[in-house]
C-alpha positions in Angstrom: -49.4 -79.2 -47.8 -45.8 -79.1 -46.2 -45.8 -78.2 -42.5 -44.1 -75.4 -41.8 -40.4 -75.7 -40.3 -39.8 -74.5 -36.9 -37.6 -71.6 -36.3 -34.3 -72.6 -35.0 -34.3 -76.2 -36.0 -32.0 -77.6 -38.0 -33.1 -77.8 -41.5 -33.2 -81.0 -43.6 -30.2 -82.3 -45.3 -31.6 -82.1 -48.7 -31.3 -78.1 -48.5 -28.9 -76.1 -50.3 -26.6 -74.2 -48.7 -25.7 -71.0 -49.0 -23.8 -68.0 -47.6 -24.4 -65.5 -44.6 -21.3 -63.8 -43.6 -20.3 -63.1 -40.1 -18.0 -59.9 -39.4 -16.3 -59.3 -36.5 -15.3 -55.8 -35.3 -12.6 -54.3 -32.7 -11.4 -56.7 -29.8 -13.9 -59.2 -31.3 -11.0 -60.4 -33.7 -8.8 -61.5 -30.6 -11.4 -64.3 -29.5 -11.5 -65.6 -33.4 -7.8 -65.8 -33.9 -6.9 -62.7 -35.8 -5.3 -59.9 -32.9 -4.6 -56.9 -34.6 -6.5 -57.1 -36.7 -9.5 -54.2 -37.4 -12.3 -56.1 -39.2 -12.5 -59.9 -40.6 -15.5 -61.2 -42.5 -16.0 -65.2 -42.3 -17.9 -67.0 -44.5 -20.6 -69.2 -42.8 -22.6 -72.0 -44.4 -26.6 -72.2 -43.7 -29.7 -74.2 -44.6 -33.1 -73.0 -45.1 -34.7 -72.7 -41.6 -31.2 -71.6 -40.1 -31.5 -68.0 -37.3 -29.0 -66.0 -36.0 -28.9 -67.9 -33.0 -27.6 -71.4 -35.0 -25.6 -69.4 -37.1 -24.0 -67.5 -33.9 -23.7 -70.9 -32.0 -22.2 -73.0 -34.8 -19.8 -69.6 -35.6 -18.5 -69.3 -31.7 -18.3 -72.6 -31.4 -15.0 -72.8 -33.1 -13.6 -70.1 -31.0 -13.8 -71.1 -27.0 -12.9 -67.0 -26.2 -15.9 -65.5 -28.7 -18.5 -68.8 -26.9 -18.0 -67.5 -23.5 -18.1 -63.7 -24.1 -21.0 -64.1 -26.4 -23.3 -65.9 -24.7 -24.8 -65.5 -21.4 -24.6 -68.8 -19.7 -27.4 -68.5 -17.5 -29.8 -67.5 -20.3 -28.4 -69.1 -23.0 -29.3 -65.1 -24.6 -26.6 -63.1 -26.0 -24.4 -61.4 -23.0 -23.7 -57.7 -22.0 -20.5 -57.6 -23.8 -21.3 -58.2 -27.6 -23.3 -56.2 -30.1 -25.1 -58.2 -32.7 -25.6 -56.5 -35.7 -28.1 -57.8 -38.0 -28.2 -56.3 -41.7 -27.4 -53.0 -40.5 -30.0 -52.8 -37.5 -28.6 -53.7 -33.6 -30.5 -56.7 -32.9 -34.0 -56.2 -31.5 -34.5 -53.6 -34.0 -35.9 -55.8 -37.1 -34.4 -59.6 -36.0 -34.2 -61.2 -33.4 -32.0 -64.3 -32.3 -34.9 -66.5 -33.5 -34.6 -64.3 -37.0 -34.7 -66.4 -40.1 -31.1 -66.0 -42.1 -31.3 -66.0 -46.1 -28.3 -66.0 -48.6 -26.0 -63.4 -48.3 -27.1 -61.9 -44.6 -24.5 -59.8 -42.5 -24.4 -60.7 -39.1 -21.4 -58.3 -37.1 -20.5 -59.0 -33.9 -19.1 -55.7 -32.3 -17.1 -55.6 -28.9 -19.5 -52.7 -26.0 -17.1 -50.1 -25.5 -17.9 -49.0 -21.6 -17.1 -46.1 -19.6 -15.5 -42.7 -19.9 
């Protein structure tokens, strides 16, 4: 019997790939390049095993802006700025960070709108 991978963990190089797509929303799009812009969907390549979290770090890691609003660095937990969407449910609600990702997931990060 095959032991069972560990959440998180990157998966073996013998998986396929496949596609989970990461949407940003609103100011969002300033950290990843696009100002102006309303909404931009990125394509992100993931293994078998692959969360939220490795998708979210490998994601903001190509954008220095999206990394530091996006993760809290004392936690290493997302921050007070950014909601994660996951499949349509705020993040909590039915994934978590640790949340396995399969082919074709939505993961949208949305800027917190605060005040009045």
């Amino acid at each position: 019997m095959k032991p069972a991978a560990t959440p998180g963990a990157p998966a073996p190089a013998t998986a396929p790939e496949f596609t989970v797509i990461v949407e940003t929303i609103s100011y969002i799009n300033d950290m990843v390049d696009s100002p102006g812009a309303s909404q931009r969907e990125f394509a992100e390549s993931a293994r078998a095993g692959d969360t939220v979290r490795s998708v979210l770090r490998r994601f903001s890691a190509r954008f220095p802006r999206l990394q530091e609003a996006l993760w809290d660095p004392g936690t290493s937990e997302i921050g007070g700025h950014v909601e994660v969407i996951v499949n349509d449910a705020i993040l909590g609600m039915r994934h978590t960070l640790d949340s396995i990702v399969h082919d074709k997931d939505r993961i949208v990060l949305l800027g917190q709108y605060i005040g009045g």
